[in-house]
Steps between C-alpha positions, in 0.01 A plus 500: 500500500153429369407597192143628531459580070570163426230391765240749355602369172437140614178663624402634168557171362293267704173680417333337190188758448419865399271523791703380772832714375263750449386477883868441570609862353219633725596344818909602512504850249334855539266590292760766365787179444208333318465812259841551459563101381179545295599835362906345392272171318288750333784703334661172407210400327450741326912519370478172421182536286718764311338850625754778518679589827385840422156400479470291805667811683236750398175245571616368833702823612860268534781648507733401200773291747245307608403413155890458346543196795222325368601543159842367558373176702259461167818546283647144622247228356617270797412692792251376666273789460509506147451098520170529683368808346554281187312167653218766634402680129667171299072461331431895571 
């Protein structure tokens, strides 16, 4: 059976430019998907530049659980979350 995730993957990986996956996100997600993806990277940011779960709950009305899974991805320094968040604010 095909396996459509890796192909989207493969997708994701063939564009080489902000604009284009930029475009890309535009063309095959909602607007609503596209808030919800930005909306899980802006919580992560903000764990992984060390603001309280607590805090990021209150200014961006989260609920806790949503918060918790982020901090536990951010918890193991190889995931690949925590690698590129690290790569992304390695001069910031």
């Amino acid at each position: 059976m095909k396996n459509y995730l890796e192909d989207l993957a493969y997708a994701f990986m063939m564009i080489r430019n902000k604009d284009d996956m930029l475009k890309f996100f535009d063309e095959i997600f909602t607007k609503n998907e596209i808030k919800k993806f930005e909306e899980r990277w802006k919580l992560l940011t903000h764990l992984f530049l060390g603001e309280k779960q607590r805090e990021i709950a209150k200014k961006f009305n989260l609920s806790l659980c949503k918060i918790t899974r982020g901090a536990k991805i951010l918890k193991n320094k190889k995931s690949i979350t925590y690698q590129l968040l690290s790569e992304i604010y390695k001069e910031k």
